[in-house]
N, C-alpha and C positions, 0 to 999 in steps of 0.2 A: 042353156047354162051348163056348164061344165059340173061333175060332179065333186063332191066335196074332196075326195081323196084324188081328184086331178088338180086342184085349186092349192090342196096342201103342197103335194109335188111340184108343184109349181113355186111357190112361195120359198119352200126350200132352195129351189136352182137358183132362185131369185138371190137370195142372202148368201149362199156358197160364191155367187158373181161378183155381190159386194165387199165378200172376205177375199176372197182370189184379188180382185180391184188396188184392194188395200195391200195384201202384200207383193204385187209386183211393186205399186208405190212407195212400199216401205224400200224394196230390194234395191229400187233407182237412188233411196235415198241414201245408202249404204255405200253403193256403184259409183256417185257423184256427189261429196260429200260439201262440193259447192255449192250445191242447190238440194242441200238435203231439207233446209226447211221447207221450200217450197214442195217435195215429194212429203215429206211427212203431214202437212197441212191436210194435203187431199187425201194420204191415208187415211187418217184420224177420220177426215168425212164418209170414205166409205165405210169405217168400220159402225160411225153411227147409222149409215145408213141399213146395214146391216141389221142392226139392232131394229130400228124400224121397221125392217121387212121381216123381223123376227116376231115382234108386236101382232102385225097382223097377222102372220100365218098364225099367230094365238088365237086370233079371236074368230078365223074359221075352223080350227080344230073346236071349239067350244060352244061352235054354231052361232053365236053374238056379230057373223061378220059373212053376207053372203053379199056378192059382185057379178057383175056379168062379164060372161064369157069373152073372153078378150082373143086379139086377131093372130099374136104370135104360137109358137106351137111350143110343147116342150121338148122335140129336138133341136129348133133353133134357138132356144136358152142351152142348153149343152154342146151346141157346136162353140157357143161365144165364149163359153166357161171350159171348154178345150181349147182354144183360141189363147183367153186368157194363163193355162195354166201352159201351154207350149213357152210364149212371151216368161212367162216367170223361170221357167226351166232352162230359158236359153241367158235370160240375166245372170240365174246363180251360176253358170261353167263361164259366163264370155265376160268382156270387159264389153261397155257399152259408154258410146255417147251421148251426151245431153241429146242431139238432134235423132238419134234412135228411139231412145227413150221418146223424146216428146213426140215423135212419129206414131208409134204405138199407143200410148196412150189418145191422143188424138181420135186414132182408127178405133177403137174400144169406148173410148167416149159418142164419137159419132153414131156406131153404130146401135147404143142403146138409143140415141134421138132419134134415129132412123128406124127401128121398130116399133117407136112411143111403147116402151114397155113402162112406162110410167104414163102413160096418159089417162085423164081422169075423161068418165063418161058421166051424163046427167044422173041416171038414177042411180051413181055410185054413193053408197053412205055417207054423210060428211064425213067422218073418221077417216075415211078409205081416199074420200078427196083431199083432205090437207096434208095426208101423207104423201100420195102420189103428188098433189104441189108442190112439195119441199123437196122429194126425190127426183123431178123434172126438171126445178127452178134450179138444184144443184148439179146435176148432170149440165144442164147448157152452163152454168155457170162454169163450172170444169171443165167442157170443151173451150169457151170464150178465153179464160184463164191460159189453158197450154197453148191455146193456140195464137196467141200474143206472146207467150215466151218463145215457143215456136217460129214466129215472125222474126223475132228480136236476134234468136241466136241463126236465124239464116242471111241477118240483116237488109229486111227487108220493112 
């Protein structure tokens, strides 16, 4: 098992990925103010999911919340949250299209299903499992989401 002060660091990268998440989403919806509901919806989502992942790195700073050691590392949580924050730095200077934007976000939503950085293991707490539920079940949901709008505006 990892130790407790890698657990927290981790939780941390975790929720800085969910606010990074949220404001590129906010930024497309600024950028594209024809589908800014649609960016702001899934901002709002990560910023609660954020909050969530706030929650729990609570309850392992307080020792009430111990997990197992999971497969990702935490430099590939900061490659993705460099990823994310290049993607955000290149909205605020460029103009961007809907099909950029929903490119990107696509490639950032994949990639967290592709790490199961949300996946829930047996002997993980239930606390620990309903979170990662609602954090996995909304992530694919956010990929399915853009990537239907993504169809739509390639007209396919």
């Amino acid at each position: 098992m990892e130790n407790k002060e890698e657990q927290i660091e981790m939780a941390i990268m975790l929720e800085k990925n969910e606010i990074a998440l949220a404001h590129l989403y906010l930024r497309y919806a600024e950028k594209l103010p024809e589908f800014a509901e649609f960016w702001k919806d899934l901002s709002e989502e990560e910023r609660t999911h954020a909050l969530m992942v706030r929650t729990f790195r609570t309850m392992i700073e307080d020792g009430s919340l111990v997990y197992e050691q999971r497969p990702y590392k935490a430099e590939e949580i900061k490659a993705y949250l460099a990823d994310l924050n290049e993607h955000l730095n290149y909205a605020m200077r460029n103009e961007i299209t809907i099909t950029e934007a929903l490119a990107v976000a696509l490639e950032m939503e994949c990639r967290a299903l592709e790490k199961k950085i949300f996946e829930i293991y047996d002997n993980d707490p239930e606390e620990l499992k309903s979170t990662l539920k609602t954090l996995n079940d909304d992530t694919d949901r956010h990929y399915e989401c853009i990537k239907k709008m993504y169809d739509e505006q390639m007209g396919e």
